[in-house]
Structures are given as C-alpha cells and as structure tokens.
N, C-alpha and C positions, 0 to 999 in steps of 0.2 A: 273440276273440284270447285267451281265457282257458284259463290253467293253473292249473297245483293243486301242490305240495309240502308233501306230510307227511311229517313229521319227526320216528319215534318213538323218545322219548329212554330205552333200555330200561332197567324198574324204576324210573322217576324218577317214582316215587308220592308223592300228600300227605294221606293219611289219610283217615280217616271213613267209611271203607264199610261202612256199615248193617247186614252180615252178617259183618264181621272176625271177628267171638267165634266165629262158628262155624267158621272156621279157625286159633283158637289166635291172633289177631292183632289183637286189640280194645286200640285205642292207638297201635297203628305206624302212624309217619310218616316216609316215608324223608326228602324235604329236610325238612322241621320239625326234625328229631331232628340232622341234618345242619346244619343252620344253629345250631341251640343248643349245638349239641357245640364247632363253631368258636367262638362268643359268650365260652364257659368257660374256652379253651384247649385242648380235649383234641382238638383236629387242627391243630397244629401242625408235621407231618412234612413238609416241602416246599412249604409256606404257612405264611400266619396271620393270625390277627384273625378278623374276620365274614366270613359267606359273602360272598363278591365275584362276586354274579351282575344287575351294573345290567342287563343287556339283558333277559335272559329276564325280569328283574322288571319292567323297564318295559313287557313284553309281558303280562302279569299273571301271572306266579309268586306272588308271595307272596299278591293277591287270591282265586286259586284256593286258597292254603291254608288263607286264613282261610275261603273260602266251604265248603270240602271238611270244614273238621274244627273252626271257631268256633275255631283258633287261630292266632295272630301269629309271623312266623317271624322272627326277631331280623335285624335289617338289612334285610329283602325288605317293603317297604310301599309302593310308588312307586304316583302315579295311574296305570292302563293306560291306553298308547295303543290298544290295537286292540281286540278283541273276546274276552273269556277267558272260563271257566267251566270245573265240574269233569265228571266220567264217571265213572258207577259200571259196573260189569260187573254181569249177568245170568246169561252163561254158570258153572256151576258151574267151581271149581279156580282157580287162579293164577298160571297156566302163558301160557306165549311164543305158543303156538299158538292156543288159546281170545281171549286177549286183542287180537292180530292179527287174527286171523277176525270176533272182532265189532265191532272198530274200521273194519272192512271189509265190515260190514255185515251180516255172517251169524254170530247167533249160535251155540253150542254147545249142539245142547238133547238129544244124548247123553251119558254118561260117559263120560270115558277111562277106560282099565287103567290102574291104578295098579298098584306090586309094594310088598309088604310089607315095613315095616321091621327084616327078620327075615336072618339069613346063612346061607344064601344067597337072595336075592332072587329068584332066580328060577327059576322050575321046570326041575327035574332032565331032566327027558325032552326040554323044549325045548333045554338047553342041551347036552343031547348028539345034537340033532339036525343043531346049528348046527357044531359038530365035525365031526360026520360030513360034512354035504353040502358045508363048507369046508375040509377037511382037516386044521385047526388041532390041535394036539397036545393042547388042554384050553384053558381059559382060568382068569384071575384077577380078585380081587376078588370080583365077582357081588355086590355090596351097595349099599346108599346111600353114598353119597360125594361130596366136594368133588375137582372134577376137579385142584385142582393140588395135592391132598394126597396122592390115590392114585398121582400119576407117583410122588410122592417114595417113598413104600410097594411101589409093584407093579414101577414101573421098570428097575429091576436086573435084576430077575428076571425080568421080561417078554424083555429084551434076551437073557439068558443063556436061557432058553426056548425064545422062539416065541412062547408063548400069550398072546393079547392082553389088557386089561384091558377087564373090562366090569362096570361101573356102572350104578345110576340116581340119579336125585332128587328131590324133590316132583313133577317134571313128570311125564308120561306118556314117558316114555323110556327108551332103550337105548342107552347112551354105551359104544363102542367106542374106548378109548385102544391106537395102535400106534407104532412109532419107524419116521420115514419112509424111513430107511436099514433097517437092522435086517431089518425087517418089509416095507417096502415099501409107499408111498402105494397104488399100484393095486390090491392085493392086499388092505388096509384098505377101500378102495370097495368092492371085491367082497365081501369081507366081510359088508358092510353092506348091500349088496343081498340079499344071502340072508338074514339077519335081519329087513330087512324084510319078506320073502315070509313068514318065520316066527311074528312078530311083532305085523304091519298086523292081521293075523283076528282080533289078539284087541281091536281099536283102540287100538292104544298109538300114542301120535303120531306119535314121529320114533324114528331111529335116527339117531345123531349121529356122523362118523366124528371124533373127534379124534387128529391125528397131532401127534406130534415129533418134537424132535431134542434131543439132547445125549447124553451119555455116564454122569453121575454122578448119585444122588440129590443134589438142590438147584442143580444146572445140569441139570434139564429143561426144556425150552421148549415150549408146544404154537406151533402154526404157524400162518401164516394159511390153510394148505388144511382147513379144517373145510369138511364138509357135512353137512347134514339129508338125509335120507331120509322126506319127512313123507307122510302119509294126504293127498290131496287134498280141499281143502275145498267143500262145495257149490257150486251153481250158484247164480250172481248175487252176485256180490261186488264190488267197486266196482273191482278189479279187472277181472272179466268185463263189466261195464256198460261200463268206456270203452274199451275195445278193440272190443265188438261198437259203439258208434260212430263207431268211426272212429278214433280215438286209440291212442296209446302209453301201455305201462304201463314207468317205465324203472325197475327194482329195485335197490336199492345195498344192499350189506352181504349180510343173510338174508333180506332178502325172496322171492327166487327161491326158497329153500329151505323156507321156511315154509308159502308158499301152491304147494307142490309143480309150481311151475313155469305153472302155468294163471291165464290171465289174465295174463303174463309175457309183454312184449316183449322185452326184455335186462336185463342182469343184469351188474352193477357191485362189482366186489369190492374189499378193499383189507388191508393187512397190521395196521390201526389205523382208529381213529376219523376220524382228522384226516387220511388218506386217503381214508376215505369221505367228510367234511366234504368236499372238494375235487373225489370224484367229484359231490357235490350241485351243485356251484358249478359245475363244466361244463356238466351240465343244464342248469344255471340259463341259461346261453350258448345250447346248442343245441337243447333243449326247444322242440317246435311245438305252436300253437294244438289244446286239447283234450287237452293231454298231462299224464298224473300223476307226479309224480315222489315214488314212495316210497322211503324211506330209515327204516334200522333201527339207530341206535347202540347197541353190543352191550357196551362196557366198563365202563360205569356198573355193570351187572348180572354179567358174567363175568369182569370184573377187582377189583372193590371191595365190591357188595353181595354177593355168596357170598362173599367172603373176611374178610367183616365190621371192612372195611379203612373208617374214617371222613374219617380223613388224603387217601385215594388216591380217593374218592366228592367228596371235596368238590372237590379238586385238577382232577377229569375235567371239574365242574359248570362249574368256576369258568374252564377253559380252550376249555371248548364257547359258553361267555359271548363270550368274547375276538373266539371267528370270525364269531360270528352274525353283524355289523352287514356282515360281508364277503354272506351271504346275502338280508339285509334291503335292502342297499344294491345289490343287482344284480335284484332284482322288476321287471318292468315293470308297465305301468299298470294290465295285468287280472290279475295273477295274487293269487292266495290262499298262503300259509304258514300252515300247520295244526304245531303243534310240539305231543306231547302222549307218552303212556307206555302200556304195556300191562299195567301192573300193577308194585307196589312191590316191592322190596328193601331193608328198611332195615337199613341197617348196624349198628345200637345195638339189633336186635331178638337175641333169642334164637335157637339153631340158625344155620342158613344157607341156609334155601330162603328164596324169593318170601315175600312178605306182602301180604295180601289190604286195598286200600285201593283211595280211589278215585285218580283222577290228571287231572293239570291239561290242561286244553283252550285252548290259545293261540294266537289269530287272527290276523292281521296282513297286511297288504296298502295300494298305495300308494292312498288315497281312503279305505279303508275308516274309517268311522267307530268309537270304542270303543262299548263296549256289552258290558253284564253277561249273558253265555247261560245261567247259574244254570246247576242241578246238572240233568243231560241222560245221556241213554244212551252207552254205547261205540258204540253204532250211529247214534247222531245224528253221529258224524264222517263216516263215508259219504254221509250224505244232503248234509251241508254242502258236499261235494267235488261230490256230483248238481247239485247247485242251481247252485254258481256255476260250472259245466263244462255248463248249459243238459242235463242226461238226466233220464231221465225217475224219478218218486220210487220208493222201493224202500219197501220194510218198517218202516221210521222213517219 
C-alpha cells in the first residue's frame, strides 16, 4: 500500500558543498544566512524575530544544517523525529534541470551550453533565425537578466513593438518574456517551440515561455502560464521506474515541464505555491498504492532568491511551515514524505543566480523511525523512493 511524496522546496539550500569555490560560492547558505538575517533584524518586512520554521525543523532542518556545513542555524535545533540527512550534487552547474534529474536518479554527466556573460548573449545567426522561421520583427534584451527586472526595462517597448524579450541566466536557458494580450499566449508557445528546435542541438536545457500582463513598467505581472520547453532526460528515472511498474507519476508545479513530460502521468498546476500545497493535499486524498507524488515549489527560488529578497525568503519558508502538518497529518500508514531542494539560492549571496551548496534531505512517515542518513548522493533520493515503493535498485 505504499506511496511516496517528494517535495522539492526550490533553492532551499544549506551549504557546504565541497566544490562551492569552484562556482564562486564557498560559504553560501541559503536558510543559515536566512535564519541569521532574521536573528539580527534584517527581515523584518511582513514578519519578525527568528526563523519560525517548528515543523520543517522538527523534520530535521536545522540538523541537516549543521550536518551539511558544521553550522548552527539560530532558532532551527529541534531533536528530528523522522529520518534527515544532507545531498550533495555530482552533476556539474546549479541549475533546476541537473538538480531534478539527479534527485531522480540520473545524473548529468554531460555539459550544458551555457551563453556568455557578454551583450549580446547570443549568437547573431541563431537569433536571426529565430526571426525568420517565427516572423517576429527582432527581439530584446538578448543578455543575462533577472526576469522581473527586464519586464520593467524591455516591457514597454516590447508592447509598443512586437519583439519579444529574450534572456538568460546561470541556467542553461532561453527565457522568452511576451504580454499575453499584446503578443499573444499561443503565439509565445509557438515561439518557444521553434527555439527549441533551434536551440535543444546545441543542449541548452529549456526554453522557458514566460508571459504577462499589465500595462506600465512596475505593474508588470508574469502569470501562472509559464512553460519549459526542456531536452528530455535519460532513460530510467524514478520517474520512468514507477510507471514501467505499474504506477502513477502525478507532477505538480514544473515537474511535467522539467522532466519533459516522460515518465509523466498528469500534471498539476497552480497560480502560487499554496495552490500547489493543496494540489499535494488532494493527492495526498486520491493517490493509489505505488503512486509518486512529485511536487516542485518554485517561489522560494523565482520570487525571493533571484530577487535577493531576505524578508520575502523567509516569509515563503515560514508560511510553507504553517501547511506542512495539514500534509504530515493526512499520510497514511505506508506512505514516505521526502521534502528536500535542488540546489541553493541564497539571498544574502552575491549576484542573483543559484548557489552551489548541498541541501537538506527530510524523511518522515507515520512508523518510521528518526535516524541520521548523513551526507548521501542527489541520487540516493531515487533509490529511497525504489526501496520503499518495493522496484527494483537503480544506480545508487
């Protein structure tokens, strides 16, 4: 009768990953940094005090801190009840896609394309390719960019244009910003389909459609119809494992879009977090024997840590606390809750990409005994999902 619910809380990294320095990030801890910030006063905007995260702590947050990085996250020290430990990553980069994939069991043991920190980012001939075969009149931007800096920058004039805004960021990506009126949602997909034809050859990961709406720079909105356009990931993913036995895979948030649709039963979307929290909680309802229920919180990371917002990180940590025990408290007898991240975001770091750390692995289920898993692979999440879903072992 056993199910599985993983639950990655995006960027909610706790440091110490052995190879940081080689990404410019030796030191970053996104809660650690996030809980000391609150300790001091300096997130204070719509809260206050210390980080107010009892549950995820009592599941072992703050043990996984100390385990991840030998330090103490002010407030976060509770004995764990369940089973905790931290995950380092293998896969080279610090991106959504690699992190997902080997959390999933398959690591990344090629490079992505990355585009150069340079203006314009990206090659002349591809982007007047991408013109021509879509008819688009040119586009904007073409650089590194924080997505809700360029609506404010490109927006206007994108509106009064046509030409859509295209970005990237640390990730291996091709972020398309269009105005869903203006421009037209469908016509933003299709967009992004031919980019990715253009694109995928050279393995850049995704192509990211993000649409708006409003009118003025500083009432831009992006919307809840984002989509990935991703490379599909190898064969055998724990994904692919439980559907070839018989099982459902039920995707919330990005997951569908991440793992390009494969190894994908349905796909669960929502306008916010705390709509996906609630698509979890229906699963939690109608979820059958054998079934996995992955889920992707995506605001930690594309509302707070890129925008290198402390205040609005801790606010999200502290409000994801609140519903958990609604999740904890509807488990039945064999199911496992896996709560864990794909890589950090800290807010008090430098820049505004991802930061390379390791991140907390948090067990829980009703019987299950606590127990320390120490520092383990991204890939030993997959096998834990094998083991107690009775398939057969993979690669961890």
């Amino acid at each position: 009768m056993a199910r599985v619910f993983l639950c990655v809380l995006d960027s909610v990294g706790c440091g110490g990953a052995p190879d940081a320095a080689r990404y410019g990030d030796e030191g970053s801890n996104t809660v650690l940094h996030i809980a000391e910030a609150c300790a001091a006063g300096r997130a204070e905007e719509g809260r206050n005090g210390l980080l107010k995260v009892p549950n995820l702590d009592a599941l072992g947050l703050g043990a996984a801190i100390q385990l991840a990085s030998g330090r103490t996250a002010p407030g976060l020290g509770a004995a764990p009840i369940g089973r905790w430990g931290a995950a380092e990553e293998i896969s080279a980069g610090k991106d959504t896609q690699s992190g997902h994939w080997e959390l999933a069991g398959v690591a990344v043991t090629r490079d992505w394309h990355y585009f150069p920190r340079t203006i314009p980012a990206f090659p002349d001939e591809l982007m007047a390719e991408l013109a021509t075969r879509s008819g688009i009149p040119g586009t904007l931007a073409n650089c590194h960019a924080s997505g809700t800096e360029v609506l404010d920058q490109f927006g206007a004039e994108h509106i009064a244009t046509g030409k859509p805004i295209v970005y990237t960021s640390a990730d291996s990506v091709v972020q398309i910003a269009a105005h869903e009126v203006h421009f037209g949602l469908e016509r933003l997909l299709d967009l992004c389909r031919i980019a990715a034809e253009i694109f995928h050859p050279l393995n850049v990961g995704r192509i990211i459609a993000r649409p708006f709406v409003g009118e003025a720079p500083g009432a831009l909105i992006r919307t809840a119809n984002r989509r990935d356009f991703a490379i599909a990931p190898p064969d055998g993913t724990i994904c692919d494992r439980v559907v070839a036995a018989g099982g459902a895979v039920h995707a919330v948030g990005k997951i569908g879009d991440i793992f390009a649709y494969k190894g994908i039963t349905d796909v669960s979307k929502g306008r916010d977090d705390m709509a996906l929290f609630d698509h979890v909680l229906g699963w939690c309802r109608r979820a059958e024997p054998g079934d996995l229920v992955f889920a992707n919180f995506i605001e930690f990371d594309s509302l707070w840590g890129h925008r290198r917002d402390v205040s609005g990180y801790a606010r999200a940590l502290e409000t994801f606390d609140v519903r958990l025990p609604e999740l904890t408290g509807g488990l039945r007898s064999d199911d496992l809750l896996i709560i864990t991240a794909d890589h950090g975001n800290d807010p008090t770091w430098a820049g505004t990409d991802h930061t390379r750390e390791r991140v907390p692995v948090l067990a829980n289920g009703p019987g299950l005994e606590p127990a320390e898993l120490g520092i383990c692979g991204f890939g030993h999440v997959a096998e834990m999902i094998a083991a107690h879903l009775a398939l057969p072992k993979g690669g961890y």
